[in-house]
C-alpha positions as CSV (number, residue, x, y, z in Angstrom):
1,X,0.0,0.0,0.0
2,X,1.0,3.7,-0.6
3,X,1.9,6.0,1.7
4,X,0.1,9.2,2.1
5,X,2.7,11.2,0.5
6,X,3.0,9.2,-2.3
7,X,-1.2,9.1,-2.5
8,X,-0.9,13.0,-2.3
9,X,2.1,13.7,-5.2
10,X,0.5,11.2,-7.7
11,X,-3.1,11.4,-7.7
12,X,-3.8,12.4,-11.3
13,X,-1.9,8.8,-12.5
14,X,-3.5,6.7,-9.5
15,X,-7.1,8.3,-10.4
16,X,-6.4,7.4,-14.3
17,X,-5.5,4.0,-12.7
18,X,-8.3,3.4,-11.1
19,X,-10.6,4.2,-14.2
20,X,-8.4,1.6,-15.9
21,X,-8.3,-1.3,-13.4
22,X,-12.6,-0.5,-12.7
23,X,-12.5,-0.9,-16.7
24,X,-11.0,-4.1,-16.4
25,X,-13.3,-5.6,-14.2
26,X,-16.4,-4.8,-16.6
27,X,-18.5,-7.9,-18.0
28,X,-17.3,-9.8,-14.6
29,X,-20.6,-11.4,-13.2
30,X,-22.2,-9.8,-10.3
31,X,-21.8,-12.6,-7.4
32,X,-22.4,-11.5,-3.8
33,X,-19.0,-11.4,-1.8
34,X,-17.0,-12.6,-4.7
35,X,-13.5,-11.4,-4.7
36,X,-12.3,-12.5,-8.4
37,X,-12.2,-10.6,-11.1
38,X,-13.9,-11.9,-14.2
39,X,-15.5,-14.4,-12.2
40,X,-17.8,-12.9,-9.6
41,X,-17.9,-9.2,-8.1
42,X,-20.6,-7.3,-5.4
43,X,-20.5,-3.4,-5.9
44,X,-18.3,-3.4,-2.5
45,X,-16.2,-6.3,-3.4
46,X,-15.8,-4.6,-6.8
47,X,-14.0,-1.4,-4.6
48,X,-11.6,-3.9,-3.0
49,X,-10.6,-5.4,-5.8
50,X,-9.5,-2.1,-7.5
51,X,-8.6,-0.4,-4.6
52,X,-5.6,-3.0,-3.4
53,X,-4.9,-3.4,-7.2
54,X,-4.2,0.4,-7.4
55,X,-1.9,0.4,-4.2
56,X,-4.5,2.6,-1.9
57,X,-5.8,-0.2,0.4
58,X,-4.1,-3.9,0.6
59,X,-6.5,-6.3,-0.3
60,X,-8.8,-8.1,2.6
61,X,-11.6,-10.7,2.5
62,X,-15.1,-8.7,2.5
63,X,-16.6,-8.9,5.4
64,X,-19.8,-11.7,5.5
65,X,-22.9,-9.6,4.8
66,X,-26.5,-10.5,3.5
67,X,-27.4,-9.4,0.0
68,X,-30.2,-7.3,1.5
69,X,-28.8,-6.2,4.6
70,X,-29.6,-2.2,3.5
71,X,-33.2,-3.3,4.2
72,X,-33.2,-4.7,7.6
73,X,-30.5,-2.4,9.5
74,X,-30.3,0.8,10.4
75,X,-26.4,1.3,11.3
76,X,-24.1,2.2,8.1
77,X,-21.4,-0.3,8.0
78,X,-20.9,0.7,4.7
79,X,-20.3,4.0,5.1
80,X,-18.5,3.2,8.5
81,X,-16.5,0.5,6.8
82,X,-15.7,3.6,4.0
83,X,-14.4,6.0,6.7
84,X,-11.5,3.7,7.5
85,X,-9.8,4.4,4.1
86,X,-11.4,7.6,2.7
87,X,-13.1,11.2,3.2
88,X,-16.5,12.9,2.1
89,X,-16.0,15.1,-0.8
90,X,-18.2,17.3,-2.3
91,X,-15.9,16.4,-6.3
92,X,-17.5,14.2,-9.1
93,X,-13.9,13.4,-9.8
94,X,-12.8,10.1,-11.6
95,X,-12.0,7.5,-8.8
96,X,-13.7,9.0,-6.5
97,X,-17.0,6.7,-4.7
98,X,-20.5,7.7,-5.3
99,X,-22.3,5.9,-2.3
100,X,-26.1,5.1,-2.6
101,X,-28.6,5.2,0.0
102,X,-31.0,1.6,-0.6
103,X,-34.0,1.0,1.9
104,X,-32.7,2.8,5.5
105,X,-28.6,2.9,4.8
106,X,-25.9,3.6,2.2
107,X,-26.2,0.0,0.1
108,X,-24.3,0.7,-3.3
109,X,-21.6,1.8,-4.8
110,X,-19.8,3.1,-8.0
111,X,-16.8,4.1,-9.2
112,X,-16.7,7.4,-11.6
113,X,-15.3,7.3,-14.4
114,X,-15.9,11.0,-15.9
115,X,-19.1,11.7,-14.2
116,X,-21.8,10.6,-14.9
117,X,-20.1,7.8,-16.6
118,X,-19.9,5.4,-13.6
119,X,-18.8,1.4,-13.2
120,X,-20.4,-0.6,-10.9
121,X,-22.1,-4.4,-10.0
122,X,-25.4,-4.9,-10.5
123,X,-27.6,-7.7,-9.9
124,X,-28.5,-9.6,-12.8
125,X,-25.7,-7.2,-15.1
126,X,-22.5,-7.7,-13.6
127,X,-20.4,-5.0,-13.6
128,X,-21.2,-2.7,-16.2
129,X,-20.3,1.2,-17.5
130,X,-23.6,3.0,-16.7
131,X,-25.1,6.7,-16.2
132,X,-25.3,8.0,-13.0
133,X,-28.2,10.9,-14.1
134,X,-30.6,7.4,-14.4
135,X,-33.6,7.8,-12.1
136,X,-33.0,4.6,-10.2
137,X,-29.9,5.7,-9.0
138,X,-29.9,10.0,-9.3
139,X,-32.9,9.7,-6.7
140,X,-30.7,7.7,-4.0
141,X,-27.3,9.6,-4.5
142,X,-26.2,10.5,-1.3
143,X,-22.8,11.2,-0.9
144,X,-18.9,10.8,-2.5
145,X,-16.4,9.6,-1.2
146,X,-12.3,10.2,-1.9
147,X,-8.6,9.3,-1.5
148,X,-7.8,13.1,-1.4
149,X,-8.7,16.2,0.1
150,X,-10.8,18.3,-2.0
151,X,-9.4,21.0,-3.9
């Protein structure tokens, strides 16, 4: 994993390699807690697996969750689980993490790409290039989330 300095000096080339490591991943099936690209990725699982591969977290099993877990609870792990490696930010920026509110907590996520050009796992698609500006998901943005301070 990088250090912070590193993080800080080289964001433009780590955000361009996020975009290319989340464009990698597209067409891998949508499997809940799957941790292999091109064989089975969740939307949170789809973070890790760019993240570590980018340097800015080392990799770790996903922790054991239900598929609906956003409709039953009413703490944000998630977001919680988020905090530990990140920072609100107010920036559409490529590589940065729109989160989604689903039922009562933040339940989804998506890299950007160039906003609102987003990648992320979906249920039944896999992980797929998609708009952000879409209804289903416009309506239940809630927040971003970043490596770096914003500007």
């Amino acid at each position: 994993m990088f250090d912070k300095q590193y993080i800080k000096e080289n964001e433009e080339l780590l955000r361009n390699s996020i975009v290319e490591e989340a464009y990698e991943c597209l067409k891998t099936p949508y499997h809940v807690l799957g941790q292999v690209k091109g064989v089975g990725l969740d939307c949170m699982t789809l973070l890790i697996q760019v993240y570590s591969r980018v340097n800015l977290v080392n990799w770790f099993k996903a922790p054991h969750y239900s598929p609906d877990f956003y409709k039953h609870k009413s703490t944000e792990d998630y977001l919680n689980g988020l905090s530990m490696y990140g920072k609100p930010s107010i920036e559409y920026k490529k590589g940065n993490i729109l989160l989604y509110k689903m039922g009562r907590v933040i339940g989804h996520s998506a890299i950007i790409v160039d906003y609102p050009t987003i990648i992320h796992s979906v249920t039944g698609k896999g992980c797929i290039l998609d708009n952000a500006h879409q209804k289903f998901l416009k309506k239940r943005e809630n927040c971003i989330f970043s490596f770096w301070r914003d500007k």
